[in-house]
Structures are given as structure tokens and as C-alpha cells.
C-alpha positions as CSV (number, residue, x, y, z in Angstrom):
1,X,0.0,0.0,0.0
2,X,3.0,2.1,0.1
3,X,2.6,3.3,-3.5
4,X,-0.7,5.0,-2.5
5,X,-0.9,8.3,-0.4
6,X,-2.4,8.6,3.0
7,X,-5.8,10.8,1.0
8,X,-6.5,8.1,-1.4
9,X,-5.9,5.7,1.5
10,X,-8.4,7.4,4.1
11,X,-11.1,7.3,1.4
12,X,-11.0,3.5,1.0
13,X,-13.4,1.4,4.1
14,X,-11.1,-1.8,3.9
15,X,-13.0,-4.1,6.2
16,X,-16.1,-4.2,3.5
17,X,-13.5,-4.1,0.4
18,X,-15.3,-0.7,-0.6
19,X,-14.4,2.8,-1.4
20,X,-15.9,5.2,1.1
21,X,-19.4,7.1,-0.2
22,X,-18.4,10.4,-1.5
23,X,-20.3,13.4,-3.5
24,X,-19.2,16.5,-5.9
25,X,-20.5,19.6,-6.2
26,X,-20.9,21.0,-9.7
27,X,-21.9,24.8,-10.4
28,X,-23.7,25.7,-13.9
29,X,-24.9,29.3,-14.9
30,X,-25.9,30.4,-18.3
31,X,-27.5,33.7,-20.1
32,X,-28.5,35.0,-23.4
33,X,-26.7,37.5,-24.6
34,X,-28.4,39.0,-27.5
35,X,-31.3,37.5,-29.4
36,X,-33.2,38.6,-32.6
37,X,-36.0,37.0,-34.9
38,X,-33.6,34.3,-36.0
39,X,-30.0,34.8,-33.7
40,X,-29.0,34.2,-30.7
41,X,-25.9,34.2,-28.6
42,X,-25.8,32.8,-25.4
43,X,-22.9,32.3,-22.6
44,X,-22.9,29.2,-20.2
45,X,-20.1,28.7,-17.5
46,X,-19.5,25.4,-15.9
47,X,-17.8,24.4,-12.7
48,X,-17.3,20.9,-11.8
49,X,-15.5,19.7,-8.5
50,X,-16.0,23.2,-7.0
51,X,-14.7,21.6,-3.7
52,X,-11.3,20.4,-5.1
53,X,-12.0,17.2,-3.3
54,X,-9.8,14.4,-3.7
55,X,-12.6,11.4,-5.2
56,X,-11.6,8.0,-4.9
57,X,-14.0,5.9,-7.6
58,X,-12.5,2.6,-8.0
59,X,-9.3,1.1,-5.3
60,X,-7.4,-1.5,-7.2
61,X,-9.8,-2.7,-9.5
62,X,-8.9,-5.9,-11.3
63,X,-8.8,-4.4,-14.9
64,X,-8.7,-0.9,-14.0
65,X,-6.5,-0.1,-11.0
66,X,-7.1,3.0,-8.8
67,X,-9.4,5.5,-10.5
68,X,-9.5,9.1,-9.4
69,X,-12.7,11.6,-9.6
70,X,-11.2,14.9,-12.0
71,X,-9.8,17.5,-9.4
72,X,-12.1,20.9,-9.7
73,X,-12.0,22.4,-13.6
74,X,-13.7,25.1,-15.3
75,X,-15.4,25.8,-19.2
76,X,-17.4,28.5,-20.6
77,X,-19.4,28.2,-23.7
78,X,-20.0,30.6,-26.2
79,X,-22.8,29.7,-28.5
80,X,-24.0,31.6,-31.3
81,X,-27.3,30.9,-33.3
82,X,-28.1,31.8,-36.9
């Protein structure tokens, strides 16, 4: 177990051979910024992670090995009609 850290370590419940319950919090906003009779251009940020916590999804897994949650990450969207 050495070649793990002690965080992915505390999220894993070894006596039922399961990776602890865990939740993200994701933050979406989006507006319109001009529209006509046939165009429109709108604006949507995303934030996913916004907690920056460390998500342990799979421990060891036979084919997969440890998988780890995305740390937090931000897009915007700029979408234009016509």
C-alpha cells in the first residue's frame, strides 16, 4: 500500500473491500446574450469539482487499477445561433 498516499488511502473502508461514499459539487450558470428573430448568442459557464476534493472511484480494481474523480475544472461556452 506504500505506493498510494495517505488521502486516497483514508477514502477507502477496507473491512467491507469498498471505497468510502463520496459526492461532488458541480456549479452551472448560463444567459443570453443578445437574441433577434432568427440569432441568438448565449454564454454558459461550468464548474465541476468546486470543492477540489480528492474522489476515490474505484481502489485497485482488477482491470482498472485506482481511478481518481477529475480534481475541480472550469469551461465557458460561447454559443452563437443563426
Amino acid at each position: 500500500m506504500h505506493q498510494f498516499g495517505d488521502r486516497i488511502l483514508s477514502r477507502v473502508d477496507f473491512e467491507s473491500g469498498r471505497v468510502r461514499p463520496t459526492a461532488t459539487l458541480d456549479a452551472s450558470a448560463g444567459f443570453v446574450v443578445a437574441k433577434a428573430k432568427r440569432r441568438a448568442l448565449t454564454v454558459q459557464a461550468d464548474v465541476r469539482n468546486l470543492t477540489n476534493r480528492l474522489n476515490v472511484i474505484n481502489f485497485a480494481g482488477l482491470f482498472s487499477g485506482t481511478a481518481l474523480g477529475a480534481p475541480r475544472s472550469a469551461a465557458v461556452r460561447l454559443r452563437a445561433e443563426f
